[in-house]
N, C-alpha and C positions, 0 to 999 in steps of 0.2 A: 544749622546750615554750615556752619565753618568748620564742624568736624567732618562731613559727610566730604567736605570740598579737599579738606588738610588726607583721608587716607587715597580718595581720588590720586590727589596729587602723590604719595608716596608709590602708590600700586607704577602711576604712568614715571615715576622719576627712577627706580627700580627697574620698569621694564626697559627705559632706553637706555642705562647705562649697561645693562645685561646684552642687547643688542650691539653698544658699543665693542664691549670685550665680555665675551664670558668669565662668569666668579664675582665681577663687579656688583652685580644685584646681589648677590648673596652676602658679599662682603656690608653693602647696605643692611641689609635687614639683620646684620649679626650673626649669621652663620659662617665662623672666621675659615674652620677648617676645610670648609664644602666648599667657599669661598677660594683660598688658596689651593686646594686641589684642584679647581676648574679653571685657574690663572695658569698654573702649573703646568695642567695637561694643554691648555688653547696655546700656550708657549712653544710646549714640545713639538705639537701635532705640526703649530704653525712652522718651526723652526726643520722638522723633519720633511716635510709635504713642502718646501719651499715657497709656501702659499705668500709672503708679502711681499716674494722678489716675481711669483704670476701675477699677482694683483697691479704691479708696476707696470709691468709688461702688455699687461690686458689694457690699462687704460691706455699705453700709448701705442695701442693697437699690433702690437707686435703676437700678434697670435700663436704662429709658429714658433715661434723662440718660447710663448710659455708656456704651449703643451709639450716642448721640448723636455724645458724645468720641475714638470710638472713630475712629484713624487707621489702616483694616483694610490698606493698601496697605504699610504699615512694619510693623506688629504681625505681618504674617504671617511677616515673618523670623524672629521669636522664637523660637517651635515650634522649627526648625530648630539653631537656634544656642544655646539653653537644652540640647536633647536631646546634639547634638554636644560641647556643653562638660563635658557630666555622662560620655559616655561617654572620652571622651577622658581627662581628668582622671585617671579609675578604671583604663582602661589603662597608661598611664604609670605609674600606681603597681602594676603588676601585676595587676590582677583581670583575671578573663576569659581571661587567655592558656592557660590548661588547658582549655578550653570550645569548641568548635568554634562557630561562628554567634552568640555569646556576644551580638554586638550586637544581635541581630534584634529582639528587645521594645523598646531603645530608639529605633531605628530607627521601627518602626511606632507607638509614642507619639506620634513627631514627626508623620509621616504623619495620623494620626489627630486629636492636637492640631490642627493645622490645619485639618482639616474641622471640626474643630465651631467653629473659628473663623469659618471662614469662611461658618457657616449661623447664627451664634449672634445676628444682628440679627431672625432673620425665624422661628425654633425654639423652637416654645410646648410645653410639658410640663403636663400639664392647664389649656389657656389659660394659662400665665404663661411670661412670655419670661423665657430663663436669662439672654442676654446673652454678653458676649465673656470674661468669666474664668470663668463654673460652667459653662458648655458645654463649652468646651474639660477640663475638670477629668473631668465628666464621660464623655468619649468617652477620656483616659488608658489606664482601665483596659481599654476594648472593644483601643486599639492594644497595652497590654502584652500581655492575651491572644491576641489574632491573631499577633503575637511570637514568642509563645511554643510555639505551634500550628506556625506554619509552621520552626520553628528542630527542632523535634522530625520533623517532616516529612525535612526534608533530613538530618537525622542519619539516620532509619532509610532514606532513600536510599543516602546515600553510606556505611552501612554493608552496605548488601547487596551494592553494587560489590566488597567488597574481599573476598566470599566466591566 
């Protein structure tokens, strides 16, 4: 029981720090070089997309000031490489490998992240613009569930094959 409970605990201790910052899980699990190239680029992207100085701005509601800031041509890589880093990280540590299509939620986060990125200067929600961090935050849960829909889809596909 306490080994089944100790790789539990590595799978979820790996997946929040990959969460935290991308590379961080992988730098867990010993993967230095995948590790420091996803610190590297979450740096750059962050640094180029001026995403810590909207994320400042978004929480004190300054909306317009930070789709002003907003460097949407960099930022959009983020999506991408935030999603990749968090899945990646978790595999390496073994989650998911019992699961058939295991990635497909995080997959379509990334996908969906990016749309609401990509519409978050011009996308009013009772006349008030979300902006580039609550928009994308918000469309998350539509790509976990579309994920999760289409992973269930091809499970009961590829189990009907095998009868």
């Amino acid at each position: 029981m306490g080994i089944g409970y100790s790789k539990k605990s590595k799978k979820l201790e790996v997946l929040l720090w990959s969460i935290a910052l991308p590379g961080f899980g992988q730098l867990l699990n010993g993967k230095y070089i995948k590790g420091i190239l996803l610190v590297g680029l979450e740096i750059f992207i962050n640094v180029m997309g001026n995403f810590n100085k909207i994320i400042v701005l978004s929480f004190n509601l300054k909306i317009e000031e930070a789709i002003a800031e907003t460097n949407y041509m960099w930022l959009m890589f983020y999506p991408c490489l935030y999603f990749f880093s968090i899945w990646d990280a978790y595999k390496d540590a073994g989650g998911g490998q019992d699961k058939s299509f295991a990635y497909l939620p995080l997959v379509f986060s990334s996908y969906f992240v990016t749309i609401g990125l990509i519409f978050s200067s011009e996308f009013t929600l009772f006349g008030y613009l979300i902006g580039p961090v609550w928009l994308p935050i918000l469309f998350l849960p539509l790509g976990l569930g579309i994920g999760v829909i289409i992973r269930r889809i091809l499970l009961k596909i590829y189990s009907m094959e095998k009868i």
